[in-house]
C-alpha positions as CSV (number, residue, x, y, z in Angstrom):
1,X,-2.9,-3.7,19.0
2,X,-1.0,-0.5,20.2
3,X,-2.1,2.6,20.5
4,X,-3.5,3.9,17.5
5,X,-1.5,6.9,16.3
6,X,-2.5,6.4,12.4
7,X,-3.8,9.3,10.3
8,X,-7.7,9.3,9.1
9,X,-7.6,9.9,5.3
10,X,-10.6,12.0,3.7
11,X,-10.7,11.4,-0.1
12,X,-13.7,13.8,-1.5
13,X,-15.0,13.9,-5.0
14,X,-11.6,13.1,-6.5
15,X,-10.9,13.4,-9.8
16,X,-7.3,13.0,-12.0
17,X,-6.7,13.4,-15.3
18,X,-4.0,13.2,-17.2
19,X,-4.0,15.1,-20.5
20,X,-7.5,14.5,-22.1
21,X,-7.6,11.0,-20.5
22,X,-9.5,10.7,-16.9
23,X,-7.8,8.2,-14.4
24,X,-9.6,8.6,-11.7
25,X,-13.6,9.9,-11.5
26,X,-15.2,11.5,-8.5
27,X,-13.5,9.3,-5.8
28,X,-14.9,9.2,-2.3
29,X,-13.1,7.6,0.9
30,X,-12.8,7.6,4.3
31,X,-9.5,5.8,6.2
32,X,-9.9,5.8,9.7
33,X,-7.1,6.3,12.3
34,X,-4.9,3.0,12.5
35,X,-7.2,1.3,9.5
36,X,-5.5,-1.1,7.3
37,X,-7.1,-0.9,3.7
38,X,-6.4,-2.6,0.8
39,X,-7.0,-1.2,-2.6
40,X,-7.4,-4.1,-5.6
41,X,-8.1,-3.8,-9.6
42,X,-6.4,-4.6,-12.5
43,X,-3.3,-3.2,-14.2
44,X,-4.7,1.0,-15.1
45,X,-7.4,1.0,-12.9
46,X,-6.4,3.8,-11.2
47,X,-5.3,2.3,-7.6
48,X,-1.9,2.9,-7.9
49,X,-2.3,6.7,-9.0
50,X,-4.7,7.5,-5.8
51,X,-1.8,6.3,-3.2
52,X,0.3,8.6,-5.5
53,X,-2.5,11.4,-4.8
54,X,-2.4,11.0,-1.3
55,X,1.1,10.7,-0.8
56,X,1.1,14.1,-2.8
57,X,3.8,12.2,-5.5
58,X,0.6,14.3,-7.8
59,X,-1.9,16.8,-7.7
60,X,-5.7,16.3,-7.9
61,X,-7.2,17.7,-11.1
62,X,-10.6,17.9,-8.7
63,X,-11.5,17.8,-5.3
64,X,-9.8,16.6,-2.1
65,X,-7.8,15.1,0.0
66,X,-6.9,15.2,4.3
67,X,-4.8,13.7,6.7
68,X,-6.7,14.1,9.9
69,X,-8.4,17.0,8.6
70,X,-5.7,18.8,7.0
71,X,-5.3,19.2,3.5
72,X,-3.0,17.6,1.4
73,X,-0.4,20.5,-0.4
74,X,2.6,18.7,0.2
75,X,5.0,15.4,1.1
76,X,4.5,14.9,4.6
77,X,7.7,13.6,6.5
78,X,5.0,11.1,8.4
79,X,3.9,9.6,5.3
80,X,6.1,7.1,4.0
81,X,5.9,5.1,0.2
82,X,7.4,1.7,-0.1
83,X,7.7,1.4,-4.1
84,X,7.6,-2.0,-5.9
85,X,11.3,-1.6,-5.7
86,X,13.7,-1.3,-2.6
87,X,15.0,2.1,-4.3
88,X,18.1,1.6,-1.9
89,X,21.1,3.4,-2.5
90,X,24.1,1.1,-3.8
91,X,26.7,3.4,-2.6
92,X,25.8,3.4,1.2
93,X,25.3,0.2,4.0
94,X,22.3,-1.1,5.0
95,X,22.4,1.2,7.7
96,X,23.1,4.6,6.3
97,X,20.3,3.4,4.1
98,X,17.8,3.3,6.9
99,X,19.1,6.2,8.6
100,X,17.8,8.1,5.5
101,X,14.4,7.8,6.5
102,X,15.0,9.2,10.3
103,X,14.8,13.3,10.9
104,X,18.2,13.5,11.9
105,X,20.1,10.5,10.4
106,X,20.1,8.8,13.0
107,X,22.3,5.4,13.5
108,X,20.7,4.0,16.6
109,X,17.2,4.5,14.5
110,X,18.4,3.0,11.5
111,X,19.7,0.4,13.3
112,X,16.5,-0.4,15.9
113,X,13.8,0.1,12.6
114,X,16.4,-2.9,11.3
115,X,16.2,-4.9,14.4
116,X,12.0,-4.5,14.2
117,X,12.7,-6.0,10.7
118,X,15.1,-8.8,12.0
119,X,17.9,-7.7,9.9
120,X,20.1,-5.7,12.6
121,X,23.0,-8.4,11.7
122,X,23.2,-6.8,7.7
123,X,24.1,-3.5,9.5
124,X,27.1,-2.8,8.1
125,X,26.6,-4.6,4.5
126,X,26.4,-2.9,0.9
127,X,22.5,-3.3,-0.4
128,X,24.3,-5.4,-3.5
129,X,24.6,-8.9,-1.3
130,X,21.3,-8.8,0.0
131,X,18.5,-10.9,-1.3
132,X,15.4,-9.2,-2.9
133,X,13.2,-9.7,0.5
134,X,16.3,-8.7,2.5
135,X,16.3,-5.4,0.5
136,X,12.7,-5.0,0.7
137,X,12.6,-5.4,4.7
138,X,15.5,-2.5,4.6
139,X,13.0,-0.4,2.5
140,X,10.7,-0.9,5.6
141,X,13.0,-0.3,7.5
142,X,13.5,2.9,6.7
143,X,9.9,3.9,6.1
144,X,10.0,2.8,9.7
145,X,12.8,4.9,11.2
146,X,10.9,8.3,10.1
147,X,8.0,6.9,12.4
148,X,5.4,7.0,9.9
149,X,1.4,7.8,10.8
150,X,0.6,6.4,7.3
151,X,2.6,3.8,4.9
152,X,1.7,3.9,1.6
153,X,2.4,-0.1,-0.1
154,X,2.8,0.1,-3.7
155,X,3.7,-3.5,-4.6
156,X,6.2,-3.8,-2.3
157,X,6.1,-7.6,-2.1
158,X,5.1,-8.6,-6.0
159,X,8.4,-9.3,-6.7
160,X,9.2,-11.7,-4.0
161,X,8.8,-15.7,-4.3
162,X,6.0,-17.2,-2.8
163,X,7.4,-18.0,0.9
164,X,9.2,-14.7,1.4
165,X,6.4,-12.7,0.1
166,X,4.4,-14.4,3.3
167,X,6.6,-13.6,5.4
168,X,6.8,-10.4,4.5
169,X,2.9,-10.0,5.1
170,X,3.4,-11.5,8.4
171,X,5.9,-9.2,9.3
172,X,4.4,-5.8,8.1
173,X,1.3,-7.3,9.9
174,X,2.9,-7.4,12.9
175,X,4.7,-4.1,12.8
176,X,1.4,-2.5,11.9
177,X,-0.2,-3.9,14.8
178,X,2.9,-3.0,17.2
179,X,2.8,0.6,15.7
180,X,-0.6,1.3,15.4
181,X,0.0,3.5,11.8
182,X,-2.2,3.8,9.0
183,X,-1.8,1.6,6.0
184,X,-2.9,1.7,2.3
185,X,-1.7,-1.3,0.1
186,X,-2.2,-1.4,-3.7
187,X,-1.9,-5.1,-4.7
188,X,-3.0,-7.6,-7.5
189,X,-3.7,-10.6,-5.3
190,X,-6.9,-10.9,-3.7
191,X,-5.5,-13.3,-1.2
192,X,-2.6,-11.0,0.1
193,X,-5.7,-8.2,0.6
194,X,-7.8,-10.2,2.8
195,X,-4.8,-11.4,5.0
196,X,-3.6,-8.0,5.7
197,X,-6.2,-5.4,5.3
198,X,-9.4,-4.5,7.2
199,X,-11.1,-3.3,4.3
200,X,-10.8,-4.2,0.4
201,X,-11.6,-1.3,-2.0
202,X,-12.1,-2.6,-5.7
203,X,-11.5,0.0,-8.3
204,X,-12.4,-0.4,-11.6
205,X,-12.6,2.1,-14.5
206,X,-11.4,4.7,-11.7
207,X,-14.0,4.0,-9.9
208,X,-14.6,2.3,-6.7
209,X,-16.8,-0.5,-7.8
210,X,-16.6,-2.7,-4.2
211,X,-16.0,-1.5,-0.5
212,X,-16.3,-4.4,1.6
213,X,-14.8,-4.8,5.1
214,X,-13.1,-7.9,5.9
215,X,-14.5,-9.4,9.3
216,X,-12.2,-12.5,9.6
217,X,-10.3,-12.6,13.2
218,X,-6.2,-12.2,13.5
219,X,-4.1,-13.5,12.3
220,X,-6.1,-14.9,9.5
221,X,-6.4,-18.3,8.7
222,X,-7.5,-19.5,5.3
223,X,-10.3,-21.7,6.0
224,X,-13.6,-21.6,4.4
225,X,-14.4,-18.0,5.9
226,X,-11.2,-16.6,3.9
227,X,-12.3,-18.1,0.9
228,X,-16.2,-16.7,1.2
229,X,-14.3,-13.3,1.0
230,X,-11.5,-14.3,-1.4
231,X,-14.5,-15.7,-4.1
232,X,-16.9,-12.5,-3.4
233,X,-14.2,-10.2,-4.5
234,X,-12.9,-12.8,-7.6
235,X,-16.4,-12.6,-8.5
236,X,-16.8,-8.9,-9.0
237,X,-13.6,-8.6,-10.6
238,X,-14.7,-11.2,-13.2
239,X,-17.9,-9.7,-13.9
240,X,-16.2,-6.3,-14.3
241,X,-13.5,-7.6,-16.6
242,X,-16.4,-9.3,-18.5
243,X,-18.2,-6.1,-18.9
244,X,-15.8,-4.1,-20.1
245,X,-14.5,-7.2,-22.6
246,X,-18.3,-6.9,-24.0
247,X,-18.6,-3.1,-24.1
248,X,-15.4,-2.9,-26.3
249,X,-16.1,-5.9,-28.5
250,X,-19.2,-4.0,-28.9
251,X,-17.3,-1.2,-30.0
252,X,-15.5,-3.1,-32.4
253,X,-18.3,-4.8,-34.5
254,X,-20.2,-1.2,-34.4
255,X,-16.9,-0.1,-36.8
């Protein structure tokens, strides 16, 4: 691996409401420099509004969040967001696309962060002939052109059919490694959180109900070692869901 040039992310007591209704409750976690974590739960859990937090997309109701010891008060140019969606504008080439995501525009960034993605040949292109994992790899591409100490994953690859989608994990694997850059993904799939990350963080209820680092060598191989983890973290998941499916059919014959 490169040299690590990642930020270390401080999350302390955190709290988010929206309205009356509480998202997230008293959150405490520590990212180290370089540290690839993954954050799982299901759909409302919460996961997807703490990358928001730390990305500073929104504003803690309570407590707080650094990036290497700095407080978080607004969008920091080396902290990018890939979304579920590319987001690319229709109206400019690959490119200009990329360049976007550089300081000063730059073309020869945009078009080295496209040769790290291996698409330097759709330089020139409009976004509309691309395929959905081309336009993905050009939305990392230009997360990567602003040289980022932190990527924020939302999703990025749920859209994708099953053979792009692991090539894309290869591929932001590798350019993670290369870079040495803190990452936070926010995915569904247990398996695509044990490939990548060193860490799984299970929130549920917005809480974090699981922390457990992932100590399976690189690249990862899905043998019987991958599937320990992949069943330990099913497992809680399950009996979470269970729980809550009992405390609110509980609820409903106490009407």
């Amino acid at each position: 691996m490169s040299e690590i040039k990642g930020f270390e992310i401080k999350i302390q007591n955190l709290s988010k409401f929206f309205g009356e209704f509480q998202v997230l409750k008293n959150i405490n976690l520590t990212i180290e420099q370089g540290e690839f974590v993954a954050l799982v739960g299901q759909s409302g859990c919460g996961k997807s509004t703490l990358l928001r937090l730390i990305s500073n997309l929104e504003v803690p109701s309570d407590g707080q969040i650094t990036l290497d010891n700095v407080p978080v008060k607004k969008i920091n140019p080396a902290v990018r967001y890939l979304f579920q969606e590319a987001r690319l504008l229709p109206w400019k080439s690959v490119w200009e696309n990329v360049a976007i995501g550089s300081k000063d525009r730059s073309k020869e960034k945009a078009l080295n962060a496209l040769k790290e993605v291996d698409l330097e040949s759709k330089a020139e292109e409009w976004p509309s002939v691309l395929s959905g994992g081309q336009k993905q790899r050009v939305s990392l591409a230009r997360a990567l052109a602003g040289e980022p100490k932190l990527l924020l994953l939302d999703e990025p690859l749920g859209a994708l059919d099953a053979l792009t989608r692991i090539n894309m994990q290869i591929l932001i694997e590798k350019l993670w490694r290369e870079q040495g850059f803190s990452v936070v993904l926010v995915t569904h799939d247990v398996s695509e959180a044990i490939f990548l990350a060193d860490r799984v963080v299970l929130i549920e209820d917005g809480k974090i109900a699981m922390d457990k680092k992932i100590t399976l060598a690189r690249p990862r191989v899905k043998d019987n070692n991958f599937a320990y983890f992949e069943r330990l973290i099913l497992d809680k998941v399950m009996k979470n869901d269970q729980t809550s499916l009992n405390e609110t059919a509980d609820q409903i014959y106490a009407i």
